[in-house]
C-alpha positions in Angstrom: 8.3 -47.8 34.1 6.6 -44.3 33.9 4.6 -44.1 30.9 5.8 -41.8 28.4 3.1 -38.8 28.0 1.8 -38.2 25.0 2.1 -34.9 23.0 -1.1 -33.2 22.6 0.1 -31.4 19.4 1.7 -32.7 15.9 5.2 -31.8 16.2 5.3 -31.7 12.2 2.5 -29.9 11.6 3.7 -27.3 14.0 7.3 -27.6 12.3 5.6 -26.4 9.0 3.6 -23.6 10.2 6.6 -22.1 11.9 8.6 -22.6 8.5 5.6 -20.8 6.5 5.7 -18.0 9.2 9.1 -17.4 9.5 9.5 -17.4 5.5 6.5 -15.3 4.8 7.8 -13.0 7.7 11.3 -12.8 5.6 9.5 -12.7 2.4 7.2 -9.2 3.6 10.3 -7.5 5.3 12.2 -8.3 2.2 9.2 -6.8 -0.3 7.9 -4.0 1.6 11.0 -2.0 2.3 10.8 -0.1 -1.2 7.1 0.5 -0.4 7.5 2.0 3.1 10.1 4.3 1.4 7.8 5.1 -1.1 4.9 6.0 1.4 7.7 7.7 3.6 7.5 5.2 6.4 10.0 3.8 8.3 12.0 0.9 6.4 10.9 -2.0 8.0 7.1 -0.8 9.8 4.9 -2.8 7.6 7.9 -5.8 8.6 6.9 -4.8 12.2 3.0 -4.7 11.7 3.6 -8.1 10.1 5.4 -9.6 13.1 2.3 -8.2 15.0 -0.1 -10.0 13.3 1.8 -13.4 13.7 2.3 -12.7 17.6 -1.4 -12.0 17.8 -2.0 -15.4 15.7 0.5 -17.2 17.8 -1.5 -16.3 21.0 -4.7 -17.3 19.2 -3.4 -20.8 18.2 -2.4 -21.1 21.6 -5.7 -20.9 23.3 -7.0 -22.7 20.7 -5.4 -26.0 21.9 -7.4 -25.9 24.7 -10.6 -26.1 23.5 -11.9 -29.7 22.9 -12.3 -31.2 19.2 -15.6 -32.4 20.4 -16.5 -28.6 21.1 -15.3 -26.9 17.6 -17.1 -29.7 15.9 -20.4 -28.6 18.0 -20.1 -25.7 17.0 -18.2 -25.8 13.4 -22.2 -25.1 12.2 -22.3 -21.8 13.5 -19.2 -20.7 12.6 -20.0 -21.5 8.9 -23.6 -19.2 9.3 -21.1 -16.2 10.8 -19.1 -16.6 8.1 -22.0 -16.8 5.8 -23.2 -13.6 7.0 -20.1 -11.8 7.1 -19.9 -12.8 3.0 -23.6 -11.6 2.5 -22.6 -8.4 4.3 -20.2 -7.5 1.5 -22.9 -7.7 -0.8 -24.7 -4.7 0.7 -24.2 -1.4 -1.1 -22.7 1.4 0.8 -21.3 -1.4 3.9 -17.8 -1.8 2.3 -15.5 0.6 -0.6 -14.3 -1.6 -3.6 -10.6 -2.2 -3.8 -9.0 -2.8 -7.3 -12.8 -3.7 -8.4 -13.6 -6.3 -5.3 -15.5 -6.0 -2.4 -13.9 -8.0 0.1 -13.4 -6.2 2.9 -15.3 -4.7 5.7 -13.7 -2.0 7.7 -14.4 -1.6 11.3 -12.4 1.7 12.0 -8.6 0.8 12.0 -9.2 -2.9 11.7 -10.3 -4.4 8.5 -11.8 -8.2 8.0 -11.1 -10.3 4.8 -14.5 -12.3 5.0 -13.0 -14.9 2.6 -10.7 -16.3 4.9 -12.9 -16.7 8.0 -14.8 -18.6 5.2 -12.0 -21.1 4.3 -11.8 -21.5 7.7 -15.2 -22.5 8.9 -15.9 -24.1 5.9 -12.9 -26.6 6.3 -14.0 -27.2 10.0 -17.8 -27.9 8.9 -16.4 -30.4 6.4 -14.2 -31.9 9.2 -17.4 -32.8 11.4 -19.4 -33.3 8.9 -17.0 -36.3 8.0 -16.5 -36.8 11.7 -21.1 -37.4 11.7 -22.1 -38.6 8.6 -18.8 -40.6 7.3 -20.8 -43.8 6.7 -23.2 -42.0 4.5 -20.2 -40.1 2.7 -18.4 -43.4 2.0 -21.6 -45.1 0.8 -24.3 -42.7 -0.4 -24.1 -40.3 -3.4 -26.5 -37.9 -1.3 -24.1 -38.0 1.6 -21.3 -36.3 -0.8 -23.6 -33.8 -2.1 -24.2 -32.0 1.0 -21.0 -30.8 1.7 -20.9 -30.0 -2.4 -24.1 -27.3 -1.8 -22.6 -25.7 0.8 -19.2 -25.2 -1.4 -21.3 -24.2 -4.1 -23.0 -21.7 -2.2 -20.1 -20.3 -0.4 -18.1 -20.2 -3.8 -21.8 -18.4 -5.2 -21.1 -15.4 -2.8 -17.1 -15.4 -3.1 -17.6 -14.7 -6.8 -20.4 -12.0 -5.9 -17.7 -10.3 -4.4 -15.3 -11.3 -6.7 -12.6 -13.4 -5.8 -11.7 -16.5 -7.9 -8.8 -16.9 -6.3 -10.3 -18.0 -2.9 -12.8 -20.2 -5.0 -10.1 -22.2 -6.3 -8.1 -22.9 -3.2 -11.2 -23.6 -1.3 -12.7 -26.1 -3.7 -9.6 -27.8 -4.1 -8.9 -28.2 -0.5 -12.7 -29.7 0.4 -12.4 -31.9 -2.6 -9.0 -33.3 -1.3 -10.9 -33.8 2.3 -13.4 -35.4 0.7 -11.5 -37.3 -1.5 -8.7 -38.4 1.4 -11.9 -39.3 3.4 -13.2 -42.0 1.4 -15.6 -41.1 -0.6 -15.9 -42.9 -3.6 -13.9 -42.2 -7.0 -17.6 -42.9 -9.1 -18.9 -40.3 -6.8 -16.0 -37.9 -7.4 -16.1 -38.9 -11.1 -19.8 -38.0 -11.6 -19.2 -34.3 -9.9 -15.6 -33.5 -10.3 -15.6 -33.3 -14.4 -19.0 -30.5 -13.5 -17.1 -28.4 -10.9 -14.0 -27.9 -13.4 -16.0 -27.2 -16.1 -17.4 -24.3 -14.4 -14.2 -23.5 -12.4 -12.4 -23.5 -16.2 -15.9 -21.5 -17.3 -15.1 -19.0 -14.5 -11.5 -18.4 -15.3 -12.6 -17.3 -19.2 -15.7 -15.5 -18.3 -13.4 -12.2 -17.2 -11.2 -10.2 -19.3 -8.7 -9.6 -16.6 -8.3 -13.3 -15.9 -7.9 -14.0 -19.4 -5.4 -11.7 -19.2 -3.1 -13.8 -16.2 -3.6 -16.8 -18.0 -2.3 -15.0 -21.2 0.7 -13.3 -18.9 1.9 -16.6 -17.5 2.2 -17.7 -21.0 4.4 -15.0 -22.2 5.3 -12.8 -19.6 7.5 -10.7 -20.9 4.8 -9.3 -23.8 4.0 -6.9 -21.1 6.8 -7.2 -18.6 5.9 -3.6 -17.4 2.2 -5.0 -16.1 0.5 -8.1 -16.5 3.6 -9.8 -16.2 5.5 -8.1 -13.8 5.0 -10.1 -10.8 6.4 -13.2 -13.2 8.8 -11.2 -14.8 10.5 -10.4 -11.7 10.2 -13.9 -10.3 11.9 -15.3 -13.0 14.5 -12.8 -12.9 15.6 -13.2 -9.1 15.1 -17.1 -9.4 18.2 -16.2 -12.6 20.3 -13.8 -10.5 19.9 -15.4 -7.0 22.8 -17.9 -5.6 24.4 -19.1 -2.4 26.4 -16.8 -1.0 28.9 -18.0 1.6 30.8 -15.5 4.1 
C-alpha cells in the first residue's frame, strides 16, 4: 500500500489565518467606505489597497514554506538585531514625523514600516529557538528563563520610547504564554510574573491618555462623542445587528 504523504503545512492553522483575513478584509471594506468619501476617493480603494497587502503577504507566506525550520532558527538572532535597529532608528530625531504623539513609523518614500511588528515577529521566532537550544536549561534553571525575559524587557524598553503600550502588552503576553506552554516552571513564572504586571499595571496609569481608555471602557457613553466612541459604536451595532435571511 502507497504511503499516504504527509502534509507539510497545518491545515488548521492555515484554516484560521484565512478566516482572520477574509474577516479583517470584510471588516476594512465595511469601515473605510465613509472615509474614502470623506478624502474623495473612490468607495472601496483603501478596500483595494487592503486586498493588496494580503496578496503581497500571501505570496510571502508562500515562499516562506520553503525555507527550512532549521535555517530561520539560524538565523532568528539576526533578525531580532534588524529589528532592534529598526526600533533604535525611531528614536533618532529628525529620521521619522510623530503621528498622534508616537513615533513608530519610518517612511521610505511611498512605503512606510511599523518597526513594532517586525519586532513581534523576530522576537517570537528568537524565543522559538531559543526553546528549540536551551529547553533543558529553561525547564530547569531560573537563569535559563531570564534570558529570554532581558531581551523582552529591552525590546518592550524601546517600544515604550516610541510609545506604544499597546504592542508591549501583546508581546509580553504572547512570550510569556511560549514560555509558560514550554515548560518552564510555575515557581519560575511566580517569582517574575507578579514584577512584569506590576510594571505593565504601572505603565497603564503612568499616562493621562491611558487613564483616560481605561476610564472610557468603564463608562463609555460619559463621552460618547470621543474617548468612547469606538465603544460606543461597538455596542451600538452589536444592539442593532441581526440575521438577515433573503
Amino acid at each position: 500500500m502507497q504511503q499516504r504523504q504527509q502534509l507539510n503545512f497545518d491545515p488548521w492553522l492555515l484554516f484560521s489565518v484565512t478566516a482572520i483575513l477574509a474577516l479583517g478584509f470584510v471588516m476594512v471594506a465595511s469601515a473605510s467606505v465613509p472615509v474614502a468619501e470623506r478624502m474623495r476617493l473612490a468607495m472601496l480603494s483603501i478596500a483595494w489597497h487592503q486586498a493588496l497587502f494580503i496578496v503581497v503577504g500571501i505570496i510571502a507566506g508562500f515562499i516562506v514554506t520553503f525555507i527550512p525550520i532549521r535555517t530561520i532558527q539560524e538565523y532568528s538572532n539576526v533578525l531580532l538585531l534588524f529589528s532592534v535597529m529598526l526600533l533604535t532608528v525611531l528614536l533618532v530625531p529628525g529620521v521619522t514625523r510623530p503621528i498622534n504623539g508616537s513615533m513608530r513609523w519610518i517612511f521610505l518614500g511611498p512605503i512606510s514600516i511599523q518597526p513594532s511588528e517586525i519586532a513581534k515577529l523576530s522576537l517570537i521566532l528568537y524565543v522559538s529557538g531559543y526553546m528549540v537550544r536551551r529547553n533543558y536549561q529553561l525547564k530547569n534553571s531560573l537563569q535559563g528563563f531570564l534570558i529570554p525575559m532581558v531581551v523582552l524587557a529591552f525590546i518592550g524598553l524601546l517600544l515604550m520610547l516610541e510609545p506604544d503600550f499597546g504592542a508591549v502588552v501583546v508581546i509580553a503576553s504572547t512570550i510569556l504564554g511560549m514560555l509558560f506552554l514550554g515548560g518552564v516552571r510555575v515557581k519560575h513564572f511566580m517569582i517574575l510574573v507578579p514584577f512584569i504586571l506590576s510594571v505593565i499595571g504601572f505603565l497603564a496609569v503612568s499616562s493621562s491618555y491611558r487613564v483616560q481608555r481605561f476610564i472610557a471602557f468603564r463608562d463609555p457613553w460619559a463621552d460618547q462623542f470621543d474617548s468612547g466612541y469606538q465603544l460606543v459604536q461597538s455596542l451600538i451595532a452589536f444592539g442593532r445587528g441581526s440575521f438577515i435571511f433573503t
